[in-house]
Backbone as CSV, one residue per row, in Angstrom:
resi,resn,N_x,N_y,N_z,CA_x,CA_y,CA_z,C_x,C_y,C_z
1,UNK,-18.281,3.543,37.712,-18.083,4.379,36.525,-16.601,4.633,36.356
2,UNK,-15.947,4.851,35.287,-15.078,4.742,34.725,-14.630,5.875,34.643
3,UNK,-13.296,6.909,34.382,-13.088,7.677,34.174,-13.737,8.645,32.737
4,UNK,-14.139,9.974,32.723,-14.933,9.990,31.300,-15.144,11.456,31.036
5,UNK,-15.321,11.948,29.674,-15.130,13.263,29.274,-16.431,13.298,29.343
6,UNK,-17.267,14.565,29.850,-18.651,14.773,29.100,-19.004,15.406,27.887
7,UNK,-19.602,14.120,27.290,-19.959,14.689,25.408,-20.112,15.677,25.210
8,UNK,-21.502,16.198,26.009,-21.383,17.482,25.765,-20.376,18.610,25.914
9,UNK,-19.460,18.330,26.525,-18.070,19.173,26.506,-17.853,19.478,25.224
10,UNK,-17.224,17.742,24.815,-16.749,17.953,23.591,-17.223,18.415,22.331
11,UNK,-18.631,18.112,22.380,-19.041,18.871,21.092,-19.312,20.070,21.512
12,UNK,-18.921,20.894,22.765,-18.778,22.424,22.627,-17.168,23.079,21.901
13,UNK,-16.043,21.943,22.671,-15.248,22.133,22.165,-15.427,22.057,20.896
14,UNK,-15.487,20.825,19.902,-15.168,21.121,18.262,-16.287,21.620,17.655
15,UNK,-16.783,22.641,18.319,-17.823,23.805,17.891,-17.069,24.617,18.288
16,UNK,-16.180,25.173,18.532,-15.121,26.221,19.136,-16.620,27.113,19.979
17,UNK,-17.594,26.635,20.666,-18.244,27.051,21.139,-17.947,28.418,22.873
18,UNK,-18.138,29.366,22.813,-17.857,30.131,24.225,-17.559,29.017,25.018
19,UNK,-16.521,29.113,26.614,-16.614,29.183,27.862,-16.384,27.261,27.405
20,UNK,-15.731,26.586,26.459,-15.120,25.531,26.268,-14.012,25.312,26.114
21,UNK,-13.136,26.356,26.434,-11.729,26.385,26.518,-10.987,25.752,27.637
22,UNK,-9.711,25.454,28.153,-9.798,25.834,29.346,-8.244,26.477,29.701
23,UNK,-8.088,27.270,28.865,-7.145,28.169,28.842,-7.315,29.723,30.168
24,UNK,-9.061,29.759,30.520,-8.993,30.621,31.508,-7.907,30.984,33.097
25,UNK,-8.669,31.826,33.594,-8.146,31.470,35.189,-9.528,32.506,35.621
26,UNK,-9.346,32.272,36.964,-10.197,33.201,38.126,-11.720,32.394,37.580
27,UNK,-12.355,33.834,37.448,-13.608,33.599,37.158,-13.971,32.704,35.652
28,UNK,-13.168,32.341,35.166,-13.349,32.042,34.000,-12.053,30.821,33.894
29,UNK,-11.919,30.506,35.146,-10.811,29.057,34.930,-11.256,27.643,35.258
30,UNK,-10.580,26.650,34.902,-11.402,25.382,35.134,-10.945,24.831,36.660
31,UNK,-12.271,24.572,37.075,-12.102,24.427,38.820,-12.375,22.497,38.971
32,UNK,-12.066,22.481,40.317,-12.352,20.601,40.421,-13.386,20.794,41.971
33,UNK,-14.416,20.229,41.598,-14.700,19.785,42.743,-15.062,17.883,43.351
34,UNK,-14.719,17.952,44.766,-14.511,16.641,45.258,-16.535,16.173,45.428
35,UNK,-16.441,14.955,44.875,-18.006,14.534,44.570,-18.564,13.204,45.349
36,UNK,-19.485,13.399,45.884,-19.831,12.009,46.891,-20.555,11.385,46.163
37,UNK,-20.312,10.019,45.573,-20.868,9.680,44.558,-22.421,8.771,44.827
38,UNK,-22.372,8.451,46.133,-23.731,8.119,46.963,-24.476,8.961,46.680
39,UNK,-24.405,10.504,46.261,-25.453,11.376,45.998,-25.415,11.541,44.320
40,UNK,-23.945,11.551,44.117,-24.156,12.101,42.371,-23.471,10.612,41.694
41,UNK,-24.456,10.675,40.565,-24.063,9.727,39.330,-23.844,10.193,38.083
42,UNK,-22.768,9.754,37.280,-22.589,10.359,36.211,-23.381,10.006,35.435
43,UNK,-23.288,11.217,34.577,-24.771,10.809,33.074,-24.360,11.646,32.186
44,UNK,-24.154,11.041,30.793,-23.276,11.506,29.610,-24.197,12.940,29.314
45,UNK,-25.849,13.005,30.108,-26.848,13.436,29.216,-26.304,15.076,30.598
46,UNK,-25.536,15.508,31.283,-25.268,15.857,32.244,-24.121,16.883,31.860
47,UNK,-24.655,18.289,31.548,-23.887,19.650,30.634,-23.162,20.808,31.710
48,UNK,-24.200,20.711,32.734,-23.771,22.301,33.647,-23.264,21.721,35.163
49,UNK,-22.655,22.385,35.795,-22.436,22.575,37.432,-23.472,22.472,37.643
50,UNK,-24.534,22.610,37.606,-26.230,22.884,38.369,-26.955,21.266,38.436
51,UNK,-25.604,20.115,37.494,-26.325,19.132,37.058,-25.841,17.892,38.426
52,UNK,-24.937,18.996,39.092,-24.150,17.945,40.005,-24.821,18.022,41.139
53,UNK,-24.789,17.038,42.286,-24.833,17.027,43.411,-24.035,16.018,44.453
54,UNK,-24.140,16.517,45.550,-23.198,15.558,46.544,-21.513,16.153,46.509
55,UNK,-21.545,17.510,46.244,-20.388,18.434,46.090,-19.757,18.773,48.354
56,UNK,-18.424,18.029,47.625,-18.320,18.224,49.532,-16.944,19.226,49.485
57,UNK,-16.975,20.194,50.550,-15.765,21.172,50.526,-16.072,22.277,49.576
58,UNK,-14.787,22.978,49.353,-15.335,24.539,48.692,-14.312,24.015,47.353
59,UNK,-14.876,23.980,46.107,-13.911,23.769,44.903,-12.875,25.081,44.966
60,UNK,-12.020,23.855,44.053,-10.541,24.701,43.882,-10.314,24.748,42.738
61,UNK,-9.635,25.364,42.029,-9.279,26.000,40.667,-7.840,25.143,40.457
62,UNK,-7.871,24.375,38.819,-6.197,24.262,38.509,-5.772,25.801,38.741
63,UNK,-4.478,25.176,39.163,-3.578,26.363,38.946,-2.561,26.378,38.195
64,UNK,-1.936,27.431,37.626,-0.229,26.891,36.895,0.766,26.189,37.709
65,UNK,1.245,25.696,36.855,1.370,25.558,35.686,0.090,24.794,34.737
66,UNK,-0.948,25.359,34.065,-1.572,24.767,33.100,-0.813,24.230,31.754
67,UNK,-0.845,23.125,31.378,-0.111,22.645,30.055,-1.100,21.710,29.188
68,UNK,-0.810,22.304,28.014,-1.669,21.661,27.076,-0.614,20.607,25.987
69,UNK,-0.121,19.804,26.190,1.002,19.588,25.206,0.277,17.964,24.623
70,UNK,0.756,17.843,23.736,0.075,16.381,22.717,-0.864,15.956,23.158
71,UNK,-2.102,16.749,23.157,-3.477,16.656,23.601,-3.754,16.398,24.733
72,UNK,-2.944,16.438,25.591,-2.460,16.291,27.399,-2.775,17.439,27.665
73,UNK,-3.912,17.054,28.560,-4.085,18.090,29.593,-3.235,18.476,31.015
74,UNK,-3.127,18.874,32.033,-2.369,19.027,32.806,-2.646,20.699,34.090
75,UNK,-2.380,20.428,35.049,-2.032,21.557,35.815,-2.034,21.071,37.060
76,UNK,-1.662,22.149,37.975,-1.018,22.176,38.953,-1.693,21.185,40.328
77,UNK,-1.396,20.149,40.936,-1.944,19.926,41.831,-3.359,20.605,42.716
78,UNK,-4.170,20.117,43.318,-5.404,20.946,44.091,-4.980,20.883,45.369
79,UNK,-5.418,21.538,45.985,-5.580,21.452,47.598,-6.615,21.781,48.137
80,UNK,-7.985,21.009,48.684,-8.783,21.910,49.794,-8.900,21.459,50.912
81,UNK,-8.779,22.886,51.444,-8.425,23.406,52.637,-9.504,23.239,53.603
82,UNK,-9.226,22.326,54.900,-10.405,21.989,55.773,-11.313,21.565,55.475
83,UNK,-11.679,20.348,54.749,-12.887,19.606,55.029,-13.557,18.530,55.374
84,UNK,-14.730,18.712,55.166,-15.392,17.907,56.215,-16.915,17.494,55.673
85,UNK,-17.035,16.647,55.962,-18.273,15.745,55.016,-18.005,14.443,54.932
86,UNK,-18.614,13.991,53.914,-19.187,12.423,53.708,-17.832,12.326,52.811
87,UNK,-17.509,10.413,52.383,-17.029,10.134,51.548,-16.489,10.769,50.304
88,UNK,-15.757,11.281,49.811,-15.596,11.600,48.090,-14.872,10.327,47.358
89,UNK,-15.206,9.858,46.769,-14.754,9.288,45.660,-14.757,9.424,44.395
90,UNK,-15.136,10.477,43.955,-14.859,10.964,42.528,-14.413,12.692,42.740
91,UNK,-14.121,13.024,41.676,-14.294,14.733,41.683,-14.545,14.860,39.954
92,UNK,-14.662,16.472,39.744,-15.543,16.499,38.545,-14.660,17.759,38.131
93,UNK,-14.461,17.883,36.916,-13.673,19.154,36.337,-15.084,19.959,35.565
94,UNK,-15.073,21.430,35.535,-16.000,21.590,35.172,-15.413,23.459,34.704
95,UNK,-15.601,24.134,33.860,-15.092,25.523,33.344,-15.978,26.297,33.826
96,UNK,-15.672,27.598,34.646,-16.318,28.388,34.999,-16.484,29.652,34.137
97,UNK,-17.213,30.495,34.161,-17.526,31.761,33.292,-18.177,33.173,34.700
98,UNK,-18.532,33.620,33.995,-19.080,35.095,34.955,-20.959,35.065,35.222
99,UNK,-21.202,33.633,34.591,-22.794,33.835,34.240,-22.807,32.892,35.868
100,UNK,-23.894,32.466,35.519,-24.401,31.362,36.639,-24.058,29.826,36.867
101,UNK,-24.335,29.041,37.590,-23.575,28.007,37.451,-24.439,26.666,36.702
102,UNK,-25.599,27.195,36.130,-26.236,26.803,35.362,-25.607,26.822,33.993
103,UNK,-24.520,27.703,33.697,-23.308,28.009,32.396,-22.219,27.577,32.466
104,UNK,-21.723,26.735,33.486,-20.081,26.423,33.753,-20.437,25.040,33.408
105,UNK,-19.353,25.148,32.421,-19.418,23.296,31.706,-18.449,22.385,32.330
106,UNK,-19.425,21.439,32.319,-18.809,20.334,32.820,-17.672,19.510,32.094
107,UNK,-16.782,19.072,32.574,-15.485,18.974,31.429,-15.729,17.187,31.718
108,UNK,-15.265,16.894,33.109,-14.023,15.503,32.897,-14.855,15.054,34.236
109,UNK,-15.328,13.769,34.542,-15.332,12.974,35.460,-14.767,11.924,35.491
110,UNK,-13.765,11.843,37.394,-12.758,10.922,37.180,-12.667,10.230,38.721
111,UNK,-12.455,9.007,38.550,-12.760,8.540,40.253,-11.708,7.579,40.003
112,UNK,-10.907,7.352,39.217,-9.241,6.321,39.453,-8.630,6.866,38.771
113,UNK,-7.495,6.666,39.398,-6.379,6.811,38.909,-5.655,8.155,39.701
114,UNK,-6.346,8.658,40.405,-5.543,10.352,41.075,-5.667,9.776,42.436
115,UNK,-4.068,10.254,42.850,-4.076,10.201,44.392,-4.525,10.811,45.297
116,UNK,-4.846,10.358,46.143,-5.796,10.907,47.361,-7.455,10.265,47.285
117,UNK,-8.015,9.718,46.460,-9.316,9.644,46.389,-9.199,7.956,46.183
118,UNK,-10.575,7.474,46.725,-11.662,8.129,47.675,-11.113,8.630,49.169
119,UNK,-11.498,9.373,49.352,-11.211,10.105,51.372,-12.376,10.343,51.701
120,UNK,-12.108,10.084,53.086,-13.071,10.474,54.108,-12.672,11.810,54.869
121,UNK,-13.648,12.993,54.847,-12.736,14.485,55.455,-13.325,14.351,56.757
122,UNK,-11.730,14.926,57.321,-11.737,14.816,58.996,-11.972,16.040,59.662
123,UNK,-11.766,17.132,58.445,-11.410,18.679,58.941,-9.855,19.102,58.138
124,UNK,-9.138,17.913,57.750,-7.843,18.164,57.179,-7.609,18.801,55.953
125,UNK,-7.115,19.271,55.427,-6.857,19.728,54.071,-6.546,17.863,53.143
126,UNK,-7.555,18.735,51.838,-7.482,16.790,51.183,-6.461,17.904,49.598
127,UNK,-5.552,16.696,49.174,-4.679,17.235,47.861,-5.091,16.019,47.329
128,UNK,-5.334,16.907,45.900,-5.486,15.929,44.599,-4.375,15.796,44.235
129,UNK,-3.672,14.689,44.351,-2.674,14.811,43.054,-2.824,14.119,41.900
130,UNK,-2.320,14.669,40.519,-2.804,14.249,39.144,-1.593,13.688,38.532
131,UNK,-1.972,12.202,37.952,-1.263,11.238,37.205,-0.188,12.141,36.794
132,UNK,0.846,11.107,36.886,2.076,11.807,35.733,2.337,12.655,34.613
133,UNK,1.054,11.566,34.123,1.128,11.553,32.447,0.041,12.571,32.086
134,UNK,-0.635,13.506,33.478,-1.609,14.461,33.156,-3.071,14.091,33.770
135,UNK,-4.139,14.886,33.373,-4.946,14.953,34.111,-6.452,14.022,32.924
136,UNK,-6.001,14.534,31.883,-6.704,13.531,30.662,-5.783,13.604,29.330
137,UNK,-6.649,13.416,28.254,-5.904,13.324,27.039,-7.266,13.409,25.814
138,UNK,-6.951,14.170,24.933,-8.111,13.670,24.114,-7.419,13.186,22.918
């Protein structure tokens, strides 16, 4: 699978629909988690956090610098801290809110192009780092 926005994102976005932004932070910011893709497959038909599985380590939140500039997305490198599990070769961007995780939308699935992935966790801290040119683009 290819790098890829989930539709349903987007038509929350140009519905200026709630909790499709991703201008948040904390409870309400867009987080990444690292995805073992032996367990999870992407599927366009695939809206919430609740839809994923094969989630390894504790997700991490962009941090600032967040930048939104000529439809470039962007923010701050990830880091998580100590882990340990199976393979990751993808990770998944997904917006969090205060409800359940049956409500946090799924944004961006991406398995090339970012350094560090695929890894195998030893116990080490694994860093995402994100393309130059940003993290997507619409």
């Amino acid at each position: 699978m290819a790098n890829a926005l989930y539709p349903l994102w987007k038509e929350a976005l140009l519905q200026s629909l709630v909790d499709a932004d991703l201008a948040g932070t904390g409870a309400t910011g867009v987080y990444v988690a690292l995805v073992d893709t032996g367990t999870y497959t992407y599927s366009a038909a695939h809206q919430y956090y609740s839809s994923l599985a094969g989630i390894v380590g504790t997700d991490q939140e962009i941090g600032v610098p967040k930048t939104y500039v000529a439809g470039v997305f962007d923010g701050a490198d990830c880091t998580f801290p100590a882990v340990t599990g199976v393979t990751c070769e993808a990770i998944v961007l997904y917006r969090k809110n205060t409800g359940a995780n049956t409500t946090w939308r799924l944004i961006a699935y991406i398995d090339t192009g970012v350094t560090g992935l695929p890894v195998t966790p030893g116990g080490e801290d694994i860093t995402i780092q994100w393309h130059a040119s940003g993290i997507f683009a619409l």
